[in-house]
C-alpha positions in Angstrom: 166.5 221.9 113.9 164.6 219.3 116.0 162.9 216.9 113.1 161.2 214.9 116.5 157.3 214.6 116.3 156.1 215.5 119.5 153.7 213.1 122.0 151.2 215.5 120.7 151.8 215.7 117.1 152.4 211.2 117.1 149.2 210.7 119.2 147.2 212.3 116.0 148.8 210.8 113.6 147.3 207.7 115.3 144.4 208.6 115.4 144.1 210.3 111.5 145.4 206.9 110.5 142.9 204.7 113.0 139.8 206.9 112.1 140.9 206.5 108.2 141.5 202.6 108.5 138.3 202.1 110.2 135.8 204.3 108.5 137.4 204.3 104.7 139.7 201.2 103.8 140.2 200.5 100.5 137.3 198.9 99.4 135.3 201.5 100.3 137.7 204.1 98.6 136.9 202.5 95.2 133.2 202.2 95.5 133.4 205.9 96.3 135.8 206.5 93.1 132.7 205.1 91.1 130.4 207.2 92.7 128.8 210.5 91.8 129.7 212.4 94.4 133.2 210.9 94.6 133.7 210.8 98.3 132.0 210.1 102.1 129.5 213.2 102.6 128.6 211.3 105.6 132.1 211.5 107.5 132.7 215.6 105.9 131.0 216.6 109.4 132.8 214.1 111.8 136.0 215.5 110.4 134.4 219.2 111.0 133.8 217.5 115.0 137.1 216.2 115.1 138.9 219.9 114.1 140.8 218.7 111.1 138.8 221.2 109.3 140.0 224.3 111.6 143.6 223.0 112.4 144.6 225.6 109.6 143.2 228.4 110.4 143.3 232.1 113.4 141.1 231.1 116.6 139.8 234.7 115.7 137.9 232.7 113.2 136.5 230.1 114.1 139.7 227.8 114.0 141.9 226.5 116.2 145.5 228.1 115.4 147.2 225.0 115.0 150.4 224.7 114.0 151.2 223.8 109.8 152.7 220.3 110.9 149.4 219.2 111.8 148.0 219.6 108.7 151.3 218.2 106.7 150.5 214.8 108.9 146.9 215.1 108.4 147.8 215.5 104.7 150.3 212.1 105.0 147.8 209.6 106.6 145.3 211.1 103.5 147.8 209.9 101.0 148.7 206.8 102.6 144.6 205.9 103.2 143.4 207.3 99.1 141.2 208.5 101.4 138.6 210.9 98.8 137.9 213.9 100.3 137.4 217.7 99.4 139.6 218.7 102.0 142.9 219.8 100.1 140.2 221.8 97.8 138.2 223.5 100.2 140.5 224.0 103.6 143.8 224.5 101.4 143.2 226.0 98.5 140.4 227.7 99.0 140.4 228.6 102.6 144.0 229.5 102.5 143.3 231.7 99.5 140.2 233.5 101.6 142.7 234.2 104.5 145.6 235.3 102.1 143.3 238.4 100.8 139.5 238.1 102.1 138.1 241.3 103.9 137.5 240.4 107.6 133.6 240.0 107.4 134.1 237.2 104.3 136.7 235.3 106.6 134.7 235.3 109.3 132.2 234.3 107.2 133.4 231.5 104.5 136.0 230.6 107.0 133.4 230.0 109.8 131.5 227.6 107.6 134.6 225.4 105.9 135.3 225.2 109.5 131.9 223.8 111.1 132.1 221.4 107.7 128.5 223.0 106.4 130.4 224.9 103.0 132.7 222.6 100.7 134.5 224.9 98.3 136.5 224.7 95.2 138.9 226.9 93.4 138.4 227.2 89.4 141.6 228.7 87.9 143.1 226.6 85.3 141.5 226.8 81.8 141.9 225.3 78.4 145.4 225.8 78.1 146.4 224.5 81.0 148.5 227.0 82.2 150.2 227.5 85.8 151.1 230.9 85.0 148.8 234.2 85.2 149.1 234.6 81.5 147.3 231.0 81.4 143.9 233.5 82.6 141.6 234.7 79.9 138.4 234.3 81.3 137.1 238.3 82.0 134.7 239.2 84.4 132.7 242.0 82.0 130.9 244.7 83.9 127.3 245.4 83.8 126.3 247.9 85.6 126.7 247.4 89.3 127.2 243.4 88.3 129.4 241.6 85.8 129.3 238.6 84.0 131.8 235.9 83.8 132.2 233.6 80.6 134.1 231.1 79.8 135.3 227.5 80.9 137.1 226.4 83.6 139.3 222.8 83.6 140.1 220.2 86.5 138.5 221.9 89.0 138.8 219.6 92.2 135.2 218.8 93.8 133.6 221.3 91.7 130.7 218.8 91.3 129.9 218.4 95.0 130.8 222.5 96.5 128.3 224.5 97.0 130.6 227.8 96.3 133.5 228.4 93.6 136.0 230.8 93.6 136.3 231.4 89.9 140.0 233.2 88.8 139.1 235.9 86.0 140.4 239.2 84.7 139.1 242.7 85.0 140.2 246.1 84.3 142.3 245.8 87.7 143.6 242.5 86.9 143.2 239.1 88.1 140.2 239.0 90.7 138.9 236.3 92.8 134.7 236.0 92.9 133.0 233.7 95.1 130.0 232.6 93.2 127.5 229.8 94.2 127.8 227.0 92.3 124.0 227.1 91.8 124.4 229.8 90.0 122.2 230.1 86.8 124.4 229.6 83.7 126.8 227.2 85.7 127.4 223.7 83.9 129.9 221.1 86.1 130.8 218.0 84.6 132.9 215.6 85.8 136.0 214.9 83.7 137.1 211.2 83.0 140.5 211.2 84.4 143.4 208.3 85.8 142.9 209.3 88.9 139.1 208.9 89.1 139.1 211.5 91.2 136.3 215.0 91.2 138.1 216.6 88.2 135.7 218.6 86.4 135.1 221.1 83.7 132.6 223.8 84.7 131.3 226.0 81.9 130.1 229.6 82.6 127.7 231.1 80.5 126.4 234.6 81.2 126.8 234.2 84.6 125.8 237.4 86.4 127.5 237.9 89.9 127.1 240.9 92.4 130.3 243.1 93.0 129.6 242.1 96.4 131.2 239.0 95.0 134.6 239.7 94.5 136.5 238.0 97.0 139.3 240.8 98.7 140.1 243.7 96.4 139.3 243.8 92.6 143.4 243.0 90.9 144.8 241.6 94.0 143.8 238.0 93.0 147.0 236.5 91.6 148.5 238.0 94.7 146.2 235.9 96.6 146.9 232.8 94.9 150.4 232.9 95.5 150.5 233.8 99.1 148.2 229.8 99.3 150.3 228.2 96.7 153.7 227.7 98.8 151.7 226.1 101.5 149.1 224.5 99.3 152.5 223.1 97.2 153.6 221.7 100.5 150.3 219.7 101.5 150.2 218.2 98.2 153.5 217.1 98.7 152.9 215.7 101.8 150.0 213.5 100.2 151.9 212.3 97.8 154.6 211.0 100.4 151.9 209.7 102.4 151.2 207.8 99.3 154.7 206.5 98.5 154.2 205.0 102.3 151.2 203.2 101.3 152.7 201.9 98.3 155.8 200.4 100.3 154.0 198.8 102.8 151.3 197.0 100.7 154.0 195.7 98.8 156.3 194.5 101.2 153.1 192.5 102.7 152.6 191.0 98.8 156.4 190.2 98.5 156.2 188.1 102.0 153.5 186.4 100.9 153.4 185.5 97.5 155.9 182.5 96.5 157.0 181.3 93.4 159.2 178.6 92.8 158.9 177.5 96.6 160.2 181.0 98.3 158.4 184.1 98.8 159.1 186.6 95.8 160.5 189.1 98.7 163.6 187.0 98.7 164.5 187.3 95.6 167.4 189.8 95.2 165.8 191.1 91.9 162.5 192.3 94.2 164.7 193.2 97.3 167.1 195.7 95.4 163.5 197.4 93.9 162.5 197.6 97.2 165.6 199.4 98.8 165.5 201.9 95.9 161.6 202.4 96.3 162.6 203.3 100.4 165.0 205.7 99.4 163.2 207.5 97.3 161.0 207.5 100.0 162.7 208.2 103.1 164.8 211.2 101.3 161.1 212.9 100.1 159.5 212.2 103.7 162.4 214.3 105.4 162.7 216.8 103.4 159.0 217.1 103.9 159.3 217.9 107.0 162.4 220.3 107.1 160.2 222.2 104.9 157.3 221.9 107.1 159.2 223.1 110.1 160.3 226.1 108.3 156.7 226.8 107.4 156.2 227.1 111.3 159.4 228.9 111.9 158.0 231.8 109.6 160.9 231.1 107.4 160.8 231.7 103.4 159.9 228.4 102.4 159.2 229.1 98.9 162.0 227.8 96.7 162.1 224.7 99.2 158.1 223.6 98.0 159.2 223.9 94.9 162.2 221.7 95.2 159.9 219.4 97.4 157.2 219.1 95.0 159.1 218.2 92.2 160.6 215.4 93.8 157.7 214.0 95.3 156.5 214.5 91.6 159.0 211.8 90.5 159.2 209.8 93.9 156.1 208.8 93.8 155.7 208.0 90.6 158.6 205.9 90.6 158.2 204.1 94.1 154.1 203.1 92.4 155.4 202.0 89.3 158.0 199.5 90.7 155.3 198.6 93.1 153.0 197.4 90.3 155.7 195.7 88.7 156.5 193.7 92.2 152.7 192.7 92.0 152.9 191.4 88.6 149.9 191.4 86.4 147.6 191.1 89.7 149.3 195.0 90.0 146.8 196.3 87.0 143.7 194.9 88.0 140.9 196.9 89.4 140.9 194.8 92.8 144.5 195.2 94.1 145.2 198.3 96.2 148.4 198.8 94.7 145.7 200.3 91.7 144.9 203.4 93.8 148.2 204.4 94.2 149.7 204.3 90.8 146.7 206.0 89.2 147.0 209.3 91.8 150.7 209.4 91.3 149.9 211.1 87.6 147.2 212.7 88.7 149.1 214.4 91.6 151.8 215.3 89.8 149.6 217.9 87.7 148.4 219.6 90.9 149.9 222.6 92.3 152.4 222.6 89.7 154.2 219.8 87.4 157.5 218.7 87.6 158.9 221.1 85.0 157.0 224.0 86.7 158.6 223.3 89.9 162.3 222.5 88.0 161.9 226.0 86.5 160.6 228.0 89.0 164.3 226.2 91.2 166.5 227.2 88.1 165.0 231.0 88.6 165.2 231.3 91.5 169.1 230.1 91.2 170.3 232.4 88.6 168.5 235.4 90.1 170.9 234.3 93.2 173.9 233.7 90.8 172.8 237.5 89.1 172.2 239.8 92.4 176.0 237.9 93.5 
């Protein structure tokens, strides 16, 4: 297997990580964290123009057929800018999910406009309980007629205060169905949730919200289906955020431990702070290339599955761990609201909850081994 980047696939990872630098450093990242709408709306359409939007998805609609690895980088120089953005909720979770299952006429459709950057989405599944699993979905979807009603509340739904559609996870006679329902909808309450991550977490409560059938998004009972046909890849792009974090990390705080002296010496010659560091770029360097095994089998059309989950749990840990020891290199300059290494640590927990914990992941591994272990 051939783990080179390509001219092609290095040449955009310059520019992801110029654009990024230029239009969103960190100071702006944390006046947009304290903001109501929680990111740029005004660079949304120039990453429509530049195709990051499309990069996922069939030329057939609307995209440009690109290949997974360009989305795994686009997903690194995110993490490694904290750049806040509803991509991961709109073009990964939700546009996988529409191409996953969607009829033809609501790809063409909801794709087309995630594409051009004039629809940002967001996918409500989890609910009070917090579950990963489809037991964790209670909400039902009651018929009425040639409509039903949806009731219920929905938690940590990414960029649910700034999309102007949700696709809302709920139960029917069939099963689990998806429903795309405008978040404009009467009876539709989004609030944003208070979170370490200060990110667009919120709780969206529906009450006697009355949808179309025209609404259901693919066929009724085929929903969890859906979702787990976009959570392999959706697991991946996390995890390649995450790593792009752990790189952001490192290099602020090998800059810090050149510069900052005490006792006459920069701190970054201290063997203490140099043997945090080499375990930090372990951590580091083993997550980042197993990333991209796993993306290359993604592009291979290889089963991939078991591998995001192995992936995702260790990013999980990595980058909490490589963010932890980075605040502690900073000292107590680490905690404060005006040092970068902040942004980091903070979306370390919060990442770690999306797509699946580290004892979802762990599980989901040890299944998967003694079914192996079994069918021998």
């Amino acid at each position: 297997m051939d783990l080179d980047f390509t001219t092609e696939q290095n040449t955009f990872r310059e520019s992801v990580s110029r654009f990024l630098a230029n239009e969103c450093p960190f100071d702006r990242v944390r006046q947009l964290e304290e903001s109501a709408q929680g990111y740029a709306a005004e660079l949304w359409p120039r990453m429509a123009e530049l195709g990051w939007l499309g990069m996922s998805f069939p030329e057939e609609y609307g995209g440009f057929g690109g290949e997974f690895m360009y989305t795994v980088i686009l997903q690194e120089e995110i993490g490694r800018a904290c750049f806040p953005s509803p991509f991961f909720s709109t073009v990964i979770q939700c546009g996988l999910t529409i191409l996953a299952g969607g009829t033809e006429e609501q790809k063409k459709d909801l794709l087309g406009k995630i594409i051009d950057g004039s629809l940002i989405m967001a996918l409500a599944q989890y609910e009070e309980e917090g579950s990963y699993l489809p037991s964790g979905i209670q909400m039902r979807a009651a018929p009425r007629g040639e409509q039903f009603v949806l009731n219920g509340t929905k938690m940590f739904v990414m960029d649910a205060n700034i999309a102007q559609k949700l696709i809302v996870v709920a139960r029917v006679d069939q099963g689990i169905t998806l429903f795309v329902v405008g978040a404009d909808t009467p009876g539709i309450i989004c609030t944003k949730m208070p979170t370490v991550g200060m990110d667009n977490c919120c709780r969206v409560v529906f009450k006697d919200v009355t949808i179309s059938q025209k609404a259901v998004l693919g066929q009724p009972g085929k929903g969890w289906e859906m979702l787990d046909k976009m959570a392999p890849k959706a697991t991946v792009a996390k995890a390649a955020e995450m790593a792009g974090g752990c790189k952001g990390a490192i290099d602020i705080t090998v800059r810090y431990a050149k510069e900052r002296e005490q006792y006459g010496k920069p701190i970054g010659s201290y063997q203490a702070i140099q043997h945090f560091m080499a375990n930090m770029a372990l951590a580091y360097e083993t997550g980042w290339s197993y990333l991209y095994k796993v993306a290359s089998m993604v592009d291979a059309g290889e089963d991939f599955t078991l591998e995001a989950s192995v992936l995702k749990s260790a990013m999980d840990e990595n980058y909490k761990f490589i963010s932890e020891r980075a605040c502690h290199i900073h000292g107590g300059i680490g905690t404060a609201r005006e040092a970068d290494i902040g942004l980091f640590f903070r979306r370390a927990k919060a990442f770690s909850y999306l797509m699946g914990d580290t004892e979802y992941h762990d599980n989901k591994v040890a299944e998967a081994v003694l079914k192996g272990l079994c069918d021998d």
